[in-house]
MMTF fields as JSON, N, C-alpha, C and O atoms, coordinates in Angstrom:
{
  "mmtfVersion": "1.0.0",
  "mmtfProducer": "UNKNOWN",
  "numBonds": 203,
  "numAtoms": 204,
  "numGroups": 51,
  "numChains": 1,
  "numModels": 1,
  "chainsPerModel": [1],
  "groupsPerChain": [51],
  "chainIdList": ["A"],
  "bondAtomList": [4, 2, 8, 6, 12, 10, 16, 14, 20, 18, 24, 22, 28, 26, 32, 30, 36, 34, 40, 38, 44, 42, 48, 46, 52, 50, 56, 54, 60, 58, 64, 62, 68, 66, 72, 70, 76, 74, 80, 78, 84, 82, 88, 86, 92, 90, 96, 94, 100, 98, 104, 102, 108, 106, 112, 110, 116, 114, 120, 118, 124, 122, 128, 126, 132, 130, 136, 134, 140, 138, 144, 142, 148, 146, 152, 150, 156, 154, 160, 158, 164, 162, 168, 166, 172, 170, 176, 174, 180, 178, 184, 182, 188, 186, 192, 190, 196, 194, 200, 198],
  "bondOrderList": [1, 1, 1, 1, 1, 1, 1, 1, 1, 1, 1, 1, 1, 1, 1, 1, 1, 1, 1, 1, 1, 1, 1, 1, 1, 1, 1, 1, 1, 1, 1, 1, 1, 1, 1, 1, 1, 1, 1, 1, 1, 1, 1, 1, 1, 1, 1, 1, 1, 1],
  "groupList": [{"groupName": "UNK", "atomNameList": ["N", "CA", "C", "O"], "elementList": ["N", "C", "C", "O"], "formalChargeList": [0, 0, 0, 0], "bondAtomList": [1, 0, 2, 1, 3, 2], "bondOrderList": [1, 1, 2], "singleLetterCode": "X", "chemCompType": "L-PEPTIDE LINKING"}],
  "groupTypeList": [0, 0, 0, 0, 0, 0, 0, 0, 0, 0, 0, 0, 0, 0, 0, 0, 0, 0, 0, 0, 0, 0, 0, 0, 0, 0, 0, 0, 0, 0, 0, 0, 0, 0, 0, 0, 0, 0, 0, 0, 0, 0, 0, 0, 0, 0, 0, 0, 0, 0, 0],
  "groupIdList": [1, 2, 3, 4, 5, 6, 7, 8, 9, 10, 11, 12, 13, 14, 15, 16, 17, 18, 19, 20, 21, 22, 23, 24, 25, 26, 27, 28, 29, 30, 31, 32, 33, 34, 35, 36, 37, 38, 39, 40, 41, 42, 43, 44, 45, 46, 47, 48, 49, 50, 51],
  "secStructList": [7, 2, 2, 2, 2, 2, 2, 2, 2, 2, 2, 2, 2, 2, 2, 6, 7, 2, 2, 2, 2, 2, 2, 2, 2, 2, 2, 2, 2, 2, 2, 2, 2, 2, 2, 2, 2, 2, 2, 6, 6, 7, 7, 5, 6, 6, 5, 1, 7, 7, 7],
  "xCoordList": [-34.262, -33.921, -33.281, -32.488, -33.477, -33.179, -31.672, -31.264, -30.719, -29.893, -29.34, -28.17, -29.79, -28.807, -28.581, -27.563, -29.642, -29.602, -28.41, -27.279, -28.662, -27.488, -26.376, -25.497, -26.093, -24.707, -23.758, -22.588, -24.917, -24.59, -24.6, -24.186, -25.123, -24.138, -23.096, -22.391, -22.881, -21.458, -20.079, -18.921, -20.449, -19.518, -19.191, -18.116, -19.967, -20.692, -19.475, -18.469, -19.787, -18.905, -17.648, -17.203, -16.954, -15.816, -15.283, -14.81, -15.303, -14.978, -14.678, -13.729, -15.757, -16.131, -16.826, -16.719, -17.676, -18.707, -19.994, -20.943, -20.072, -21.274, -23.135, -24.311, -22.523, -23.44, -24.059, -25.236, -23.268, -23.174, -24.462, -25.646, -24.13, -24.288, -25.555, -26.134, -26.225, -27.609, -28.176, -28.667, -28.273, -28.742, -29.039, -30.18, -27.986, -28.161, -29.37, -30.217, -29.261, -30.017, -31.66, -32.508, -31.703, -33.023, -33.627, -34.846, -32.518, -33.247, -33.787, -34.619, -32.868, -32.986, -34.527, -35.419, -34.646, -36.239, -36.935, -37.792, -36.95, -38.259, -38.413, -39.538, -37.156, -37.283, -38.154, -39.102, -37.88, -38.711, -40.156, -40.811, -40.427, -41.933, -42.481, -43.556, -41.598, -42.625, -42.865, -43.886, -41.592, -41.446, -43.03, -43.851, -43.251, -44.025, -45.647, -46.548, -45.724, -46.995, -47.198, -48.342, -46.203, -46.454, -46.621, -47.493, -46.027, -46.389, -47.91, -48.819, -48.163, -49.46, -50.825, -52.031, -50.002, -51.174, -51.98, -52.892, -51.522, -51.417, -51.046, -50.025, -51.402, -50.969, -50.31, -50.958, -49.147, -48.706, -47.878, -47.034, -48.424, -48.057, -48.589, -48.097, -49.652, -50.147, -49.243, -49.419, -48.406, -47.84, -47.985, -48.878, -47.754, -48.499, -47.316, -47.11, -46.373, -45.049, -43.746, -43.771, -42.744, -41.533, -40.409, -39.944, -39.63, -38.697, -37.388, -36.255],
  "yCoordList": [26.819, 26.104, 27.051, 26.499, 28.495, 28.973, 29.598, 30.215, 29.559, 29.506, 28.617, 28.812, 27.305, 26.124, 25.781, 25.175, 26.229, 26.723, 27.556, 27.195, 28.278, 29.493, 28.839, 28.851, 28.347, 28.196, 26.564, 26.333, 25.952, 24.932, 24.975, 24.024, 26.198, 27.184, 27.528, 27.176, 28.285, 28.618, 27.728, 27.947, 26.965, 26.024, 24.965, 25.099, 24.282, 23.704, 24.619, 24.099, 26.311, 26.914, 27.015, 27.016, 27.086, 27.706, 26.089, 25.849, 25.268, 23.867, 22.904, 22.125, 23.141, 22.923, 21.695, 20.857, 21.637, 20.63, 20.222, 20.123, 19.925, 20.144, 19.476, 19.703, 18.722, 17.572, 18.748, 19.058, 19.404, 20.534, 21.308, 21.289, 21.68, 23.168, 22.954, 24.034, 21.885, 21.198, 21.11, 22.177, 20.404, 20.167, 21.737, 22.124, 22.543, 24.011, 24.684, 25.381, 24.334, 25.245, 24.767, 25.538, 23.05, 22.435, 22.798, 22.948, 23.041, 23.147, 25.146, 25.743, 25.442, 26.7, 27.094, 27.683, 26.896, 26.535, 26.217, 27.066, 25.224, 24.576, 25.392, 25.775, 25.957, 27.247, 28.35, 28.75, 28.83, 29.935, 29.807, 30.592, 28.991, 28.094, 28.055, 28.605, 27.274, 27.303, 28.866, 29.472, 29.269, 30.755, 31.617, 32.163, 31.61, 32.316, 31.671, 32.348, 30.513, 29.775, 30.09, 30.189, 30.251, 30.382, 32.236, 32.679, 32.94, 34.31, 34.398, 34.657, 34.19, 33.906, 33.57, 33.759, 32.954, 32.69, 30.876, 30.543, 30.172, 29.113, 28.224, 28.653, 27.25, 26.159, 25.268, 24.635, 25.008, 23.882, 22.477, 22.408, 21.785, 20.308, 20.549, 19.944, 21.555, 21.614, 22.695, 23.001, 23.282, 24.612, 25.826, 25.759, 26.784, 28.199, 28.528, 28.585, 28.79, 29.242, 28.086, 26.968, 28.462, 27.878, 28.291, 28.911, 28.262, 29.169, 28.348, 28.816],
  "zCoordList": [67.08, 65.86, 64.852, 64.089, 64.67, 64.169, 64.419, 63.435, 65.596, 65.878, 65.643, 65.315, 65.67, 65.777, 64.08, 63.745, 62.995, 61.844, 61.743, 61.421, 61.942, 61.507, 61.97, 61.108, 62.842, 63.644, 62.442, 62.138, 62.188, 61.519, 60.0, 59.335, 59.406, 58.472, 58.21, 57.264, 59.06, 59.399, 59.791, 59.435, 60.397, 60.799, 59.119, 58.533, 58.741, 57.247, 56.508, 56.027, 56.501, 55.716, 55.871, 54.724, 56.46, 57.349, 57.166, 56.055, 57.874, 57.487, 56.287, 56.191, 55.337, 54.0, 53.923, 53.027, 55.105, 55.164, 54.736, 55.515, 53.233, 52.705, 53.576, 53.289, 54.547, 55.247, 56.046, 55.863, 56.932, 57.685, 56.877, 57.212, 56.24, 55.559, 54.653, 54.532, 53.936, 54.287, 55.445, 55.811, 56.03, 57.836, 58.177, 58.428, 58.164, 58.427, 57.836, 58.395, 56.627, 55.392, 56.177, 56.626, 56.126, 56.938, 57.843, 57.931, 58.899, 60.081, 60.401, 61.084, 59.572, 59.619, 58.66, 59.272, 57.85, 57.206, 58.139, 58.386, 58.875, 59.876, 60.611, 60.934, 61.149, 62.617, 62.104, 62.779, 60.99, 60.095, 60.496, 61.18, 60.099, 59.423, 60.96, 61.197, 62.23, 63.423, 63.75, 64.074, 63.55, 64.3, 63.451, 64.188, 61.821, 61.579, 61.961, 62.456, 61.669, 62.635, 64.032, 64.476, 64.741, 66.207, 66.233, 66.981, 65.658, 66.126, 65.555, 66.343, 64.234, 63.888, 65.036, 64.873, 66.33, 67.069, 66.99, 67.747, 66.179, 65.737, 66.76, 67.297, 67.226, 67.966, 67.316, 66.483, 67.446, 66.544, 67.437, 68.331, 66.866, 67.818, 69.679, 70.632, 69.736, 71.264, 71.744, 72.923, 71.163, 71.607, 71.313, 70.468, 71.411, 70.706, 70.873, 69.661, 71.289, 71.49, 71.116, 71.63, 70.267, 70.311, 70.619, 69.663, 71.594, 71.976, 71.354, 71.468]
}
């Protein structure tokens, strides 16, 4: 998620797609958030890992 974040940043920018470039900013937040819950050791939604 955190790739597909970043990637939909960039594209958002480069384009001048403001729809883009929200969505980006979003999803790139959520990826954060599992990524620091899951190294934490945390199960989240029955997974302990998010790749």
């Amino acid at each position: 998620m955190i790739i597909l974040g970043l990637i939909l940043l960039i594209v958002g920018f480069i384009f001048s797609i403001p729809i883009l470039w929200t969505i980006g900013i979003v999803v790139l937040i959520i990826g954060l958030v599992l990524f620091l819950l899951g190294s934490t050791g945390r199960a989240i939604g029955g997974r302990r890992h998010y790749y």
